[in-house]
N, C-alpha and C positions, 0 to 999 in steps of 0.2 A: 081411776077417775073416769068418769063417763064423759061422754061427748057433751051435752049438756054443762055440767060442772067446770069440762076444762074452755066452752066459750064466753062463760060467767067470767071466769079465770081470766081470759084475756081483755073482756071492754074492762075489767077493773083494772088491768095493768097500764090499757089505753088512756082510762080517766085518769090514773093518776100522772104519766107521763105528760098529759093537756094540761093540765094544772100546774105540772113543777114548770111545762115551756112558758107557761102564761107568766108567770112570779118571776122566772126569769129575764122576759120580757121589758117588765117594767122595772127591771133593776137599770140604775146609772149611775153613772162613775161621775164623782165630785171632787175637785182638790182643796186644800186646806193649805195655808201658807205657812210654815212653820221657821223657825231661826233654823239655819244653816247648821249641821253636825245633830239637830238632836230630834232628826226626823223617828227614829228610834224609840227613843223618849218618848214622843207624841203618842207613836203607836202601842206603844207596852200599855201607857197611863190609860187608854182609851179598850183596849183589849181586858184591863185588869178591872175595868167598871164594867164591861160586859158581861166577862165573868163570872164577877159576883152576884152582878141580878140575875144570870142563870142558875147562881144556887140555888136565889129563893126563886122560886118559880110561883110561889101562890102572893106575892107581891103584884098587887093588882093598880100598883101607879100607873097612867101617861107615860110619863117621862121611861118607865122600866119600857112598857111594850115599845115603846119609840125606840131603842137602843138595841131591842131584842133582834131588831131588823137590820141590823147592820152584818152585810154578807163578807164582807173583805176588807182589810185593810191593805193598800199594796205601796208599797216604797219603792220607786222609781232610783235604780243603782246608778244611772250617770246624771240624775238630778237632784242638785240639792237644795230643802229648804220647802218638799210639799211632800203630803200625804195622800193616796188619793183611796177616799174611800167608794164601796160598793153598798148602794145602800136603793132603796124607793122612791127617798125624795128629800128635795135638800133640808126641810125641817129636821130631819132626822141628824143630819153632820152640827147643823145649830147647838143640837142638845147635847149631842156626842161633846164636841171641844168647848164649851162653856165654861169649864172652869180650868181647865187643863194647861198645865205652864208651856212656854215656849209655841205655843199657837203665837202665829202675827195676826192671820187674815182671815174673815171666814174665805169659805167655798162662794167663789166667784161665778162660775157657771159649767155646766157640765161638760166633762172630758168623752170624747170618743172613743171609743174600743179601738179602731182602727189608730186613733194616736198612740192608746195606752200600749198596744202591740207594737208602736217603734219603738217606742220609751224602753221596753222589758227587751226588747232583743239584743241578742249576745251578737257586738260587730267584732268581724276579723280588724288585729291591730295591722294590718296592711292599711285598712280603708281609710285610720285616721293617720296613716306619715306622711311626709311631703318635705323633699327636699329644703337643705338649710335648717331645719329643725332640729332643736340640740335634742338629743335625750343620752339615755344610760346604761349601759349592758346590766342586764339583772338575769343573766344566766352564760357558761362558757368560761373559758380561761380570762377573761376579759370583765369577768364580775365585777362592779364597782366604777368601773371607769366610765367618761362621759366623752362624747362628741356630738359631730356635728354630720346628719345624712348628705350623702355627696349623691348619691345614686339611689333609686328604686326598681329593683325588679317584681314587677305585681306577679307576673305568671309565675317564676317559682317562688315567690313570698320569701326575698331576700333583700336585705339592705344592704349598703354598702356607707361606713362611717369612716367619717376620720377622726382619728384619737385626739384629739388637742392633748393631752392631761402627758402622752410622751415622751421621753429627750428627742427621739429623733421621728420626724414624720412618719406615721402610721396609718395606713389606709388597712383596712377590714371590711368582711364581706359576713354576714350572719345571717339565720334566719331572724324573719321581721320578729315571730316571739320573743326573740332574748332580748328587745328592745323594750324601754318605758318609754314614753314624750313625757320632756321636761316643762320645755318653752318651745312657741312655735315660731 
């Protein structure tokens, strides 16, 4: 390839890179309120009309190219009851959940990336124990049984329970993993 050809080569890879940043730009994140456990549901029903108007691709509705625009759907793991979609603009979530079961709310107003990134991070279960809190051994010779945290040590990420469930008083020491929180 000649020098010529391969600088052609480049402002084309430049141009297109300005364009996908531009598209990206104007993408925002909206939530949708849905009934609690069937945020899934929401998503599938909403993914599976997307879908299908990408088969037909020479389907030249409004309504098709309005949908064709939806870039993500993302289900937020420790919250229940919203969907949040990745789309251009809120018209676009209107037409998306219009008939779709277990919607509550439309999209109230748009979500922050800076939020959407608390929302999806993975916390150490260290962050959420706190003394007095029942929870459950779900790993250890002690599988199954429940108590109540007496002690927290953060640096090395251990707990320290007492067995209620016993014959005779039993205090234990685990890592925080093999702990669930029950009640707080």
């Amino acid at each position: 390839m000649s020098t010529e050809e391969e600088d052609i080569e480049k402002r084309r890879e430049l141009a297109e890179k300005k364009e996908l940043s531009e598209e990206l730009r104007r993408l925002q994140l909206f939530a949708v309120r849905t009934i609690g456990g069937r945020e899934f549901d929401v998503a599938f029903t909403v993914e599976t009309i997307v879908n299908s108007l990408k088969d037909k691709s020479n389907e030249a509705s409004p309504v098709a190219s309005y949908l064709r625009d939806i870039r993500a759907l993302i289900i937020p793991p420790d919250i229940k009851g919203y969907v949040i979609f990745e789309v251009q603009n809120l018209h676009t979530v209107y037409i998306a959940v219009r008939d779709v079961p277990y919607v509550k709310g439309r999209a109230a107003g748009a979500v922050s990336y800076k939020d959407l990134e608390e929302m999806i991070r993975v916390k150490p279960i260290i962050e959420m124990l706190k003394e007095r809190m029942v929870v459950e051994v779900v790993a250890g010779p002690f599988k199954g049984s429940r108590g109540t945290i007496q002690a927290i040590d953060r640096e090395r990420e251990e707990v320290t329970i007492y067995i209620a469930e016993s014959v005779f008083p039993l205090t234990i020491t685990l890592p925080a993993e093999f702990v669930r929180p029950i009640q707080q």
